[in-house]
C-alpha positions as CSV (number, residue, x, y, z in Angstrom):
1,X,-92.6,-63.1,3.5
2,X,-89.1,-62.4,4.4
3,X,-86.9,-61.0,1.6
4,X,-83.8,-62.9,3.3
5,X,-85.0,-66.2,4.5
6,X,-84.3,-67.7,8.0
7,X,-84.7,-70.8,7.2
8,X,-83.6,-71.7,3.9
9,X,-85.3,-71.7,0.4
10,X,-88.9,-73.3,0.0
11,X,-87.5,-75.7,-3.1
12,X,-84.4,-76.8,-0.8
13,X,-86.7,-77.9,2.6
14,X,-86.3,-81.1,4.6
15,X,-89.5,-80.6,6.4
16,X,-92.9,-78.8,6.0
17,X,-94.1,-79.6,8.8
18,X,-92.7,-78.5,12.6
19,X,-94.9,-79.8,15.5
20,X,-93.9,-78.7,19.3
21,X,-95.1,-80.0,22.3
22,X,-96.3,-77.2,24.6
23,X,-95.3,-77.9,28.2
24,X,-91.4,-77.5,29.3
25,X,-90.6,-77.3,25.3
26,X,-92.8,-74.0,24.8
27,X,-94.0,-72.8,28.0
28,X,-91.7,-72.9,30.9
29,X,-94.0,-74.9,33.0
30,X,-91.8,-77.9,34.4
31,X,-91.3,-76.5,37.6
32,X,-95.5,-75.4,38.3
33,X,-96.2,-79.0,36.9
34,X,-94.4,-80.6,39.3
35,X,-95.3,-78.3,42.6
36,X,-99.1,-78.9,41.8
37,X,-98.9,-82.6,41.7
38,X,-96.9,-82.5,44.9
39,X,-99.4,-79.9,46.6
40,X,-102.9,-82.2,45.2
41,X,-101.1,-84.6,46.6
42,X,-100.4,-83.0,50.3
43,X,-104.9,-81.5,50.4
44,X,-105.5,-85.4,50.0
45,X,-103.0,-86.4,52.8
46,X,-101.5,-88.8,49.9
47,X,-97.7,-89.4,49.6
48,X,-96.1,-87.1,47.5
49,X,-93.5,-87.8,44.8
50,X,-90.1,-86.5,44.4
51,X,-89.5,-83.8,42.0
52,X,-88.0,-86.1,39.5
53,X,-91.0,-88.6,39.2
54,X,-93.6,-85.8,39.0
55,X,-91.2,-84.3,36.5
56,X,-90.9,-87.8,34.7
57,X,-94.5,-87.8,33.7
58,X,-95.0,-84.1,32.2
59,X,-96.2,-84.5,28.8
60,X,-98.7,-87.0,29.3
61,X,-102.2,-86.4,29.5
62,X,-103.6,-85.5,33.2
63,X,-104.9,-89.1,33.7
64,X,-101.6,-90.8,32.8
65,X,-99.6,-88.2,34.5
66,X,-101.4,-88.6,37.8
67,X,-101.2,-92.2,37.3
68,X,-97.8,-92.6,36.9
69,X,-96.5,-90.3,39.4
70,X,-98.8,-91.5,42.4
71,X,-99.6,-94.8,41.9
72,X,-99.6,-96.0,45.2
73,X,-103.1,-94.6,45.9
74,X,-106.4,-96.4,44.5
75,X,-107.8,-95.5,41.7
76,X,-111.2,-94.2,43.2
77,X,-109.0,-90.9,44.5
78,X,-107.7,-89.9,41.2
79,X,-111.2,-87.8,40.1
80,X,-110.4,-85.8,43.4
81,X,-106.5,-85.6,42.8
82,X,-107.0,-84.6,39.2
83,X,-109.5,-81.8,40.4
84,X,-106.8,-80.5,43.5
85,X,-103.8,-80.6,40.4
86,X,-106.0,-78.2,38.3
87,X,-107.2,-76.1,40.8
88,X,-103.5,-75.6,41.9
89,X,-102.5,-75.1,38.1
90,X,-105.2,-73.0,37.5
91,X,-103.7,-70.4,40.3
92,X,-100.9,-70.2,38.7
93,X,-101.2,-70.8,34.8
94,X,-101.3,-66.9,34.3
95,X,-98.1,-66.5,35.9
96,X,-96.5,-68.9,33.8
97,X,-94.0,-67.6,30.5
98,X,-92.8,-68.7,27.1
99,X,-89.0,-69.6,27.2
100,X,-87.0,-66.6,26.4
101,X,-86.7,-66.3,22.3
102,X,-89.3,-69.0,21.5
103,X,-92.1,-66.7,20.0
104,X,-89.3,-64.6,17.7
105,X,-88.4,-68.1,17.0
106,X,-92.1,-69.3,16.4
107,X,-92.7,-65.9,14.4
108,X,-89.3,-66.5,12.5
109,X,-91.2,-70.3,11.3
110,X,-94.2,-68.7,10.5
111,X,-92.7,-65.7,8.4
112,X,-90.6,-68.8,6.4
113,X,-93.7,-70.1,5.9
114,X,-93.3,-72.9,7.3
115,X,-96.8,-75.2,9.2
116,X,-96.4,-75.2,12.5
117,X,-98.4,-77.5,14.8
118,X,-98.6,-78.5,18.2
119,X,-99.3,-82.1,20.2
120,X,-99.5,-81.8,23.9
121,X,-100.6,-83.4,27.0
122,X,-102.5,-80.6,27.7
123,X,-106.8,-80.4,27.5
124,X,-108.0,-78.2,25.0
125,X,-109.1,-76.4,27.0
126,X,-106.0,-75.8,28.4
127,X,-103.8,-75.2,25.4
128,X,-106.6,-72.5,24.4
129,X,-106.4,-70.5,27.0
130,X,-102.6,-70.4,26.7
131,X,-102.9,-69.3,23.3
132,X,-105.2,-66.5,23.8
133,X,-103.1,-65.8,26.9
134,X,-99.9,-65.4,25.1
135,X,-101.0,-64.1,21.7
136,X,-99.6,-67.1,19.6
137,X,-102.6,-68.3,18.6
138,X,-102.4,-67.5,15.4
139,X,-98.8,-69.2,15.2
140,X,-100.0,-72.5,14.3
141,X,-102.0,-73.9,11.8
142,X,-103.2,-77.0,13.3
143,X,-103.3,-78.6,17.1
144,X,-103.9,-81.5,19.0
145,X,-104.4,-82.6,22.5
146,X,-104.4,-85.6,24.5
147,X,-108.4,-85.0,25.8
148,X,-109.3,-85.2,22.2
149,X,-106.8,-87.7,20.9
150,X,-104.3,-90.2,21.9
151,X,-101.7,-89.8,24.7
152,X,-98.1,-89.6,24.0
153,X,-96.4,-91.8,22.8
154,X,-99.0,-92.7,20.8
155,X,-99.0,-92.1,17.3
156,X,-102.4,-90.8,16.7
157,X,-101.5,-87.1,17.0
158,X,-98.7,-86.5,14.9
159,X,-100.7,-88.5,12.3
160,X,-103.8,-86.6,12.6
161,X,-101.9,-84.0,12.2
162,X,-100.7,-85.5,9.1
163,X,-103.9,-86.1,7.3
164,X,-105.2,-82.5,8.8
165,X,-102.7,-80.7,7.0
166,X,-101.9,-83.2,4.5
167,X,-98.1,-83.3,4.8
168,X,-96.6,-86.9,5.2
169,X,-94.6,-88.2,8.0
170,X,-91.8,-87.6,6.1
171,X,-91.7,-84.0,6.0
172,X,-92.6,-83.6,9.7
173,X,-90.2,-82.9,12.2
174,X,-91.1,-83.4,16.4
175,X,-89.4,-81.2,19.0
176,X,-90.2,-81.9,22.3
177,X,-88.7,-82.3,26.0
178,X,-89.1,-85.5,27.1
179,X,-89.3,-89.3,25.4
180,X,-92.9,-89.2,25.7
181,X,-92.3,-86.8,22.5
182,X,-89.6,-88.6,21.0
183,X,-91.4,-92.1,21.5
184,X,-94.5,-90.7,19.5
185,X,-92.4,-89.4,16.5
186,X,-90.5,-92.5,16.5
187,X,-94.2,-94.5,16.6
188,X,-95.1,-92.5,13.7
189,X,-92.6,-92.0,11.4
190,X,-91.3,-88.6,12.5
191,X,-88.1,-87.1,13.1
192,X,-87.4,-85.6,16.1
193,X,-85.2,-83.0,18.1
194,X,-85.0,-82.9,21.9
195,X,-84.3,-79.9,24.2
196,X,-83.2,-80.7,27.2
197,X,-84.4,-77.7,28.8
198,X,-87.6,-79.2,29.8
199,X,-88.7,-81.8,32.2
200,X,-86.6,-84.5,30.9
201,X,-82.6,-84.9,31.8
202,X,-80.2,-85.3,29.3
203,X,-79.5,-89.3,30.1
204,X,-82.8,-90.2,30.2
205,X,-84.0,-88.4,26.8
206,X,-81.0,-90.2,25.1
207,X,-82.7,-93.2,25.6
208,X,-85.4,-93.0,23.0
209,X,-84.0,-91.7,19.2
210,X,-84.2,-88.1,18.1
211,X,-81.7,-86.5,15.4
212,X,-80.2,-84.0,17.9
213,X,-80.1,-82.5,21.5
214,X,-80.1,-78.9,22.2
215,X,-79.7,-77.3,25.6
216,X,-81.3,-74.1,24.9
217,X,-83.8,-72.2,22.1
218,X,-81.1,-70.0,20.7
219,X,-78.9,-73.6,20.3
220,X,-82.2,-75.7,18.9
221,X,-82.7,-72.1,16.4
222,X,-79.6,-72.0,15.0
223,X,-80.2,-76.5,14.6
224,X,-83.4,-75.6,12.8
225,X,-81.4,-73.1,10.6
226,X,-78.8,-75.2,9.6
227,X,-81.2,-78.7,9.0
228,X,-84.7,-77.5,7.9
């Protein structure tokens, strides 16, 4: 426990609770994301979209994503465009980083004592092998993902979350990078922050209700400081 306290006093907290989405919030990812949907798409001779729809539906789980960003082809071909997107992704997972100050942030939380959680698009088996890739495993007390869940913007994450680590709605606060994240905290109750670092422009994340934007993590840490 830290003898000077990041984050503020236990008795004086807002929130118990801080759940992250992983891709583009976490994990600088956006760019990958978007380059292996376009390249699935080119191996299957399909149209490709533009960087801002394949960028539009990061967050999602693989299904939805694919979906939403192609969906001018039949649905037989998505089994074959979802394999072609992972194998891409797969190349290139291990070259991927964590935004620059997250985990000293992340450790910061932890130290503070605060739960930390995550509620991604991501297959577990995906999120796992970040975790172990990146040492932050042991971070968070409590994940979920979209293969084992709900996609955003469902509810059902954040509030399995809930009853997992039984701390209400209330006390839990959603940062993310793209309205898929907002939407779902809004769906269940939960405040939100958006960063607007991630696959999401600033316009379109104003469109769904969080309690602040920050452009970068040293900006959304000094947020958390001041209103945890």
């Amino acid at each position: 426990m830290s003898q000077i306290r990041q984050f503020g006093d236990k008795s004086d907290r807002r929130y118990d609770l801080i759940v992250w989405d992983w891709d583009g919030t976490i994990m600088d990812s956006t760019p990958t994301i978007v380059h292996c949907i376009q390249q699935a798409c080119r191996d299957l001779g399909f149209k490709e979209p533009d960087d801002a729809l394949a960028s539009s539906v990061i967050g999602l789980g693989i299904q939805d994503s694919l979906r939403r960003a192609v969906p001018w082809i039949e649905p037989a071909h998505f089994p074959k465009l979802t394999d072609r997107f992972r194998y891409h992704y797969l190349a290139k997972d291990h070259e991927l980083d964590l935004f620059v100050g997250i985990r000293e942030l992340l450790e910061n939380l932890r130290e503070d004592q605060y739960l930390l959680g995550v509620a991604t698009g991501k297959s577990r088996v995906g999120l796992d092998r970040s975790l172990k890739h990146h040492q932050i495993g042991h971070l968070f007390h409590e994940t979920r993902t979209a293969d084992e869940s709900f996609s955003k913007p469902h509810p059902g994450m954040l509030l399995e979350l809930s009853d997992v680590t039984q701390v209400p709605t209330r006390r839990m606060l959603m940062i993310g990078d793209t309205t898929h994240d907002l939407d779902m905290a809004a769906n269940a109750g939960v405040d939100a922050v958006a960063v607007t670092y991630g696959a999401h422009p600033p316009d379109t994340l104003k469109t769904s209700p969080s309690l602040a934007h920050v452009d970068d993590v040293a900006q959304l840490s000094q947020w958390l400081k001041q209103n945890l």
